[in-house]
C-alpha positions in Angstrom: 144.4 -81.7 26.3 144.7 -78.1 26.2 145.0 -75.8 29.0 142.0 -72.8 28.9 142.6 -72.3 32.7 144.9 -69.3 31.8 143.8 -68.3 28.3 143.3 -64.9 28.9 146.6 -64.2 30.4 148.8 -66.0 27.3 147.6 -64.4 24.3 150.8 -64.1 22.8 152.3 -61.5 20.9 149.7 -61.1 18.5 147.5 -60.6 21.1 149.1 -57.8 22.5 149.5 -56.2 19.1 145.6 -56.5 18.2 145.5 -54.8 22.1 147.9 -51.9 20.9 146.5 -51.2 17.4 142.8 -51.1 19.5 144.0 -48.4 21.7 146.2 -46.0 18.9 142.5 -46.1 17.0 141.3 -45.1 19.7 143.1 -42.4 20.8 142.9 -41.2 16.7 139.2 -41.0 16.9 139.3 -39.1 19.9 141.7 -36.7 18.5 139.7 -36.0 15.3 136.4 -35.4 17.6 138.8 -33.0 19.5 139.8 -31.2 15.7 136.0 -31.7 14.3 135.0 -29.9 17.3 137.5 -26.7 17.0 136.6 -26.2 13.3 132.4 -27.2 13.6 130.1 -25.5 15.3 128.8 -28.7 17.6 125.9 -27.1 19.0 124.2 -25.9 15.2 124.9 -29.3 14.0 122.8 -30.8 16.4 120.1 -28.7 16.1 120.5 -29.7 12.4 120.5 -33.3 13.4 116.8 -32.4 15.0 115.6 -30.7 12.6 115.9 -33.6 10.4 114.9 -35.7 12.7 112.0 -34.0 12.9 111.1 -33.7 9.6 111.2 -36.8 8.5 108.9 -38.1 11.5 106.7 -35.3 10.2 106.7 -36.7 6.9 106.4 -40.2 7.7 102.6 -38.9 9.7 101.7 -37.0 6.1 102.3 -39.8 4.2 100.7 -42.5 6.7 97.8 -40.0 6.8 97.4 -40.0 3.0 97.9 -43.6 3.1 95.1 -44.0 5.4 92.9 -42.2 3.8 93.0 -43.2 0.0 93.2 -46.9 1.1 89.9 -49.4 0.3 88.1 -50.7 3.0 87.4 -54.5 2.4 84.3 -55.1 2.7 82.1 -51.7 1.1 84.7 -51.5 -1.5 85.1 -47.3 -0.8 88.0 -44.9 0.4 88.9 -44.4 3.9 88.2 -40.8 2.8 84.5 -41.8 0.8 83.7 -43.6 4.6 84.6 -40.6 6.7 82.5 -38.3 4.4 79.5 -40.0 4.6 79.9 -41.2 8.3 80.1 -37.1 9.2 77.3 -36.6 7.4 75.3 -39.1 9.3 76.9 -38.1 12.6 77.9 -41.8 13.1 80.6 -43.8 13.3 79.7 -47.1 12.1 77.1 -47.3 8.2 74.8 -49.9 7.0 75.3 -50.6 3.7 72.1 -52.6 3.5 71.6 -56.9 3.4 74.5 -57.6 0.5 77.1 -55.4 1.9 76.3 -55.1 5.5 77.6 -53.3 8.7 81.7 -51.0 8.0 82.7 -49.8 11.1 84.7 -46.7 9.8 85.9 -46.2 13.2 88.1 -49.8 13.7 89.3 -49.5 10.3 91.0 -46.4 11.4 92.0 -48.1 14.1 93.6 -51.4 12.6 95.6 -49.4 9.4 96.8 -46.5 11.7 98.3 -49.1 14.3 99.4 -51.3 11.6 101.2 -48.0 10.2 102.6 -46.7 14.0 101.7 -49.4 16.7 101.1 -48.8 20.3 103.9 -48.6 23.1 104.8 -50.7 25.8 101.5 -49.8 27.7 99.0 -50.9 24.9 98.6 -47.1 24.2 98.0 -46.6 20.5 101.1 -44.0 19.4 98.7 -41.7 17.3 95.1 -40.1 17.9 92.8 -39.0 15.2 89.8 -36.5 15.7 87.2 -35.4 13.0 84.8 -33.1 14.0 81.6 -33.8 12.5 79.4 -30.4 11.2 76.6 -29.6 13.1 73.3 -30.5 11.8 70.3 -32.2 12.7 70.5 -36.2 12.2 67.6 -38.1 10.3 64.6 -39.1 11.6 63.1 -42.2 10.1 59.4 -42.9 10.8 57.3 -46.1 10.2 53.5 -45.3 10.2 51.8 -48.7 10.9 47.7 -48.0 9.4 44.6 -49.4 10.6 43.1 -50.3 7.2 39.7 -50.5 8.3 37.1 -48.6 6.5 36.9 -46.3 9.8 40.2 -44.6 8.9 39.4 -43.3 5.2 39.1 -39.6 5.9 43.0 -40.0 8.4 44.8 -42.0 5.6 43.3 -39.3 2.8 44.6 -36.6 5.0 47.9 -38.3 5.1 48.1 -39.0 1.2 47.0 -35.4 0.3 49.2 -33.6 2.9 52.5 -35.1 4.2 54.7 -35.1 0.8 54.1 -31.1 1.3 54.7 -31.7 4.6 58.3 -33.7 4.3 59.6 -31.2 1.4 58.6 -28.4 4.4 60.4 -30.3 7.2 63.7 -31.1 4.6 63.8 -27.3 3.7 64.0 -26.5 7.5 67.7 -28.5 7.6 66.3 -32.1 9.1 66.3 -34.9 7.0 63.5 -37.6 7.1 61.9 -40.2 5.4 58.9 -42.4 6.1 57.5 -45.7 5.8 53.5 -46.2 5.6 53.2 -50.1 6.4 49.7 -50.8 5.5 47.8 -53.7 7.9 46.3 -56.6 5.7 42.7 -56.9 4.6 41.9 -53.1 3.8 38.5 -52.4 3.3 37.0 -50.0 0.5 35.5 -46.8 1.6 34.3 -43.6 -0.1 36.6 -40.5 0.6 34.8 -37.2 1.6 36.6 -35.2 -1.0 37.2 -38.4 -3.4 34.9 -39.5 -6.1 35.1 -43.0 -6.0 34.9 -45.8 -4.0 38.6 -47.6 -3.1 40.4 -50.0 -0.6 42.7 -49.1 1.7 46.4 -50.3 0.2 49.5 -49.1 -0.3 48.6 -47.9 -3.8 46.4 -44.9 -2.3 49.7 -42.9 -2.2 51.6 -41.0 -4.1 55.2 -42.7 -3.5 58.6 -40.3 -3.2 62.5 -41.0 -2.7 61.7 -40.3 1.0 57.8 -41.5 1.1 57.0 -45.2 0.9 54.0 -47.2 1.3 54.4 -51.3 1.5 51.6 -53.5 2.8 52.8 -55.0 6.4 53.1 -58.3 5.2 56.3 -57.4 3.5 58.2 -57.2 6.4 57.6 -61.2 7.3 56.4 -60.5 11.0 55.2 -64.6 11.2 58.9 -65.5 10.9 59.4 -62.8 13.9 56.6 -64.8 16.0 54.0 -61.8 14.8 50.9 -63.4 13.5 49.1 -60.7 11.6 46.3 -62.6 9.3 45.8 -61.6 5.7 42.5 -61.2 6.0 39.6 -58.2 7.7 40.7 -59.9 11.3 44.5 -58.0 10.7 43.5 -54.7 9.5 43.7 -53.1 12.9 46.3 -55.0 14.7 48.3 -52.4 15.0 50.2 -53.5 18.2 51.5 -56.7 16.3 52.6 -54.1 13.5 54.8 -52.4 16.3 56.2 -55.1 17.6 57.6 -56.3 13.9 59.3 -52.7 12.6 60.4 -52.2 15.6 62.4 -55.5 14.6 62.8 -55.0 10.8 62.8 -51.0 10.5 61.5 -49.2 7.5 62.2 -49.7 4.6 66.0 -50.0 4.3 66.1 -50.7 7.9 67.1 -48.6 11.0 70.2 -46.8 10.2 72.5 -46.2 13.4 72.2 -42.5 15.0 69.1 -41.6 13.7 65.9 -40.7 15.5 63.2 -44.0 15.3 60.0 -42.8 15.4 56.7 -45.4 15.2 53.4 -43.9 14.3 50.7 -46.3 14.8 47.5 -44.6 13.4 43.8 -46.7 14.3 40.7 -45.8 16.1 40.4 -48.9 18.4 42.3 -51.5 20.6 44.6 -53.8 19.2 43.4 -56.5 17.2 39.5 -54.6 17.1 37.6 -52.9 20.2 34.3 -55.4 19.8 35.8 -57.1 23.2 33.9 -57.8 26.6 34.6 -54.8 28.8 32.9 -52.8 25.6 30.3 -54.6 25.0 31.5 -56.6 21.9 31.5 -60.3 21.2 34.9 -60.8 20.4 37.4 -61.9 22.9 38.6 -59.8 25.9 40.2 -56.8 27.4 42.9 -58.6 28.5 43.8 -60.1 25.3 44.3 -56.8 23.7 46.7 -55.7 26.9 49.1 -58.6 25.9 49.0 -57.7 22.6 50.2 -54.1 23.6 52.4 -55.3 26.2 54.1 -57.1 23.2 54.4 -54.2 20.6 55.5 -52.0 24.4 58.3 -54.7 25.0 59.8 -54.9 21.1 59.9 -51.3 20.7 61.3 -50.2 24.0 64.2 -53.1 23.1 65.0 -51.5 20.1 65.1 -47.9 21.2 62.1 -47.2 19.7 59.9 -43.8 20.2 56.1 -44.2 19.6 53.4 -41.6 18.8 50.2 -43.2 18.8 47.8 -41.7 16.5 44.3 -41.8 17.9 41.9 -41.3 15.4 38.4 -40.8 15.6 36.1 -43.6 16.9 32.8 -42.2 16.2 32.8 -40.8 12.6 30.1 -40.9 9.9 31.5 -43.9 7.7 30.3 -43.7 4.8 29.7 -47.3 2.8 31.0 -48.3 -0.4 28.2 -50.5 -2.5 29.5 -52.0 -5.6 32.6 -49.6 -6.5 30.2 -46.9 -5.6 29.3 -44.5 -2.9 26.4 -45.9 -0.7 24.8 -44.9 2.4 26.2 -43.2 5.8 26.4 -45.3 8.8 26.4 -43.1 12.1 28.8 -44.7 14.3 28.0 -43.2 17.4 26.7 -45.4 19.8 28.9 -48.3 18.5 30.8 -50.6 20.2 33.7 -48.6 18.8 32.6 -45.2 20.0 31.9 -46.8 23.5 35.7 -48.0 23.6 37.2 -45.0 23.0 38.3 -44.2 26.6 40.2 -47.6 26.6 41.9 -46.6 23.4 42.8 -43.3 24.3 44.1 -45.5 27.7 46.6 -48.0 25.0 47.8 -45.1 23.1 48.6 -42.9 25.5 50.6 -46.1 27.5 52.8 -47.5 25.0 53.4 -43.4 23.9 54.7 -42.4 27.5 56.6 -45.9 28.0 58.7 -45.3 25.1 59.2 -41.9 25.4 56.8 -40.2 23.2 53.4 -38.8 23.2 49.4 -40.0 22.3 47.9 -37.1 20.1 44.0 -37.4 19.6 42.9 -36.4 16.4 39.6 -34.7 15.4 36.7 -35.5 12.8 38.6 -33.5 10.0 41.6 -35.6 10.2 44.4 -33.6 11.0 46.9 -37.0 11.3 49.5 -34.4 9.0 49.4 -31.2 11.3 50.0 -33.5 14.1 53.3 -35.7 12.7 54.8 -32.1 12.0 54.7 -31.4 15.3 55.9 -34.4 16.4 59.0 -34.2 13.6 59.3 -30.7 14.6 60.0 -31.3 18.0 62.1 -34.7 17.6 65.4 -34.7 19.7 67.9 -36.5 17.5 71.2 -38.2 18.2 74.5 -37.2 16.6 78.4 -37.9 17.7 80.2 -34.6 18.0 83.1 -36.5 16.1 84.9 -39.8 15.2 87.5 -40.1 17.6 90.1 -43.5 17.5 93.5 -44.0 19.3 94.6 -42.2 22.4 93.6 -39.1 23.2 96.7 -36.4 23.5 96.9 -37.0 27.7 100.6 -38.2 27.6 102.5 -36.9 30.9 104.9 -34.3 29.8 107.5 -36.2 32.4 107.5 -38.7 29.3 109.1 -36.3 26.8 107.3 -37.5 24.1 107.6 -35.4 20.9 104.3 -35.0 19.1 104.0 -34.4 15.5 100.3 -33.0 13.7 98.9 -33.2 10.4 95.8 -31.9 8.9 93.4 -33.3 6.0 90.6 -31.9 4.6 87.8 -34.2 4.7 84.5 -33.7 2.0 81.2 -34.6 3.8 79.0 -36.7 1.5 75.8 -35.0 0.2 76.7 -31.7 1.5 79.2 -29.7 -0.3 81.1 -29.0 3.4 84.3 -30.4 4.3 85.7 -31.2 7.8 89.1 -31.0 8.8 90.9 -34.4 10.1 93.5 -34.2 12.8 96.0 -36.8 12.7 98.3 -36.6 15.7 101.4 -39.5 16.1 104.0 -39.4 18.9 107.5 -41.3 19.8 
């Protein structure tokens, strides 16, 4: 067998020439670094050696920038670039493309191409920060006015189909952007407009529809399948809490969008469900029946961040009939039932309006529902990111001697005709 006990001292002789040849390349190499050195400057091709360095990391961030931003996103089928415009101009971070294309979260798409592009070091840190600044302007407001359609709220729903389309194009000119939703309660009754001519029930067709003005009867949005039992009949046109409870849920139409101010109007001269209870002197069920009906509308809009400004309208007008298509006589509704429960509506309103954060507004016998939602929109405090921000933010210790490398892009913001600037930072 053979002996590896002393191997490494019996190499042989052409061991000991492989050792020899070694140490003459050796000392070669070291005497042409010796001659490179006399005859090139060292120190200037070093700094050449950086600059190149540097350069091409540069480089590599410009063309991983571009690369992020002209790529698709998966699911809405758009640019990085198309996403970030119309995410500034919305001041969010995450869009709703609506029930086919659903939720993009611009922000973690960012997030997986850039790591995917420069990965994260040994601590998990991402090894590149981006920051777009998103231009100042007021966010959107989106409001949902859920009607009483009884006959009681002719001359209030008049007022709002003669005055608030003026009264959007006024609030749009002013830099805030808004649309609304008029969700009509079931069984509308007919009633005779003061300054109308004819005789007409109270549906969504009473309005003249815009881009950012809709009207859609309530039972559109499915509020049974929500647990909401409105009935399509006279006994749902003023159950106006139930009609809270559901868009708080399903939104206007479109839905809720993410950022914007959610404002529910509900507009109606009596309790929930109709003021003809017990502590009011009416036959129909009691006081306590219409609290859990508000304490249901309260619960479903405080869970889904909802602000409400109940419109009190009313309770004692001079209705006047419809007979027959046509104008008939004037009922005086003072001393009603309906007139007599108007401290305990003013009470409802004014609880579910401070519990979510907004405000009860009375209105007078000449209907002024518009004059009041202007001040209301007028006033709204909206919420808007200052940015979208992804990665790590630029806090590395200096005692890592990192070297950081920037890049700008110029970003168009849908809609708007501005651009923002993106700030694409990467380190190694």
């Amino acid at each position: 067998m053979k002996n590896y006990r002393n191997y490494k001292y019996t190499t042989g002789r052409k061991g000991q020439f492989q050792q020899v040849l070694a140490f003459i390349m050796l000392a070669a190499l070291v005497t042409a670094f010796i001659i490179f050195s006399k005859v090139v400057n060292l120190p200037l091709l070093t700094q050449s050696l950086e600059q190149t360095t540097e350069f091409k990391e540069v480089e590599d961030l410009r063309a991983g920038a571009n690369a992020l931003f002209f790529s698709t996103e998966g699911v809405s089928g758009k640019s990085v670039i198309e996403l970030v415009g119309i995410a500034a101009y919305h001041g969010v971070d995450e869009l709703n493309f609506g029930p086919v294309v659903g939720k993009v979260n611009v922000k973690r798409d960012i997030e997986a191409k850039m790591d995917a592009m420069f990965g994260r070091d040994s601590l998990g840190r991402a090894k590149w920060y981006i920051n777009i600044p998103i231009p100042p302007r007021t966010a959107d407001i989106q409001v949902a006015i859920v009607a009483d359609t009884s006959a009681s709220l002719c001359d209030d729903l008049h007022n709002l189909k003669t005055m608030v389309p003026e009264l959007l194009r006024k609030i749009m000119k002013s830099g805030r952007k808004v649309d609304m939703t008029v969700y009509m309660l079931p069984g509308g009754q007919e009633c005779f407009l003061v300054n109308g001519s004819i005789c007409q029930k109270l549906a969504p067709n009473i309005f003249n529809q815009s881009d950012n003005f809709r009207a859609l009867s309530l039972l559109k949005l499915k509020c049974d399948e929500l647990g909401f039992h409105i009935p399509n009949s006279l006994d749902g046109n003023e159950m106006w809490a139930h009609g809270i409870a559901c868009v708080s849920v399903r939104g206007p139409l479109g839905g809720w969008r993410k950022g914007a101010a959610k404002i529910v109007l509900p507009i109606s001269d009596e309790l929930p469900g109709g003021s003809e209870v017990d502590a009011c002197g009416g036959p129909r069920g009691t006081l306590a029946s219409r609290r859990q009906n508000l304490e249901m509308g309260k619960k479903f809009a405080k869970e889904n961040n909802i602000t409400v400004f109940a419109l009190m309208a009313d309770g004692c007008p001079d209705l006047r009939r419809c007979d027959n298509g046509r104008p008939g006589g004037v009922e005086p509704m003072a001393g009603s039932i309906q007139c007599s429960c108007k401290p305990r509506v003013r009470d409802f309103m004014t609880d579910i309006s401070e519990a979510t954060g907004g405000k009860m507004f009375e209105l007078d016998k000449t209907s002024n529902a518009a004059e009041k939602i202007e001040e209301i929109l007028s006033n709204v405090d909206t919420e808007r990111l200052p940015a979208i921000e992804a990665g790590t933010k630029l806090h590395i210790p200096k005692s890592e001697n990192k070297r950081i490398h920037a890049f700008t892009f110029r970003v168009p913001v849908a809609f708007s005709g501005e651009f923002t600037t993106a700030e694409v930072y990467k380190w190694s």
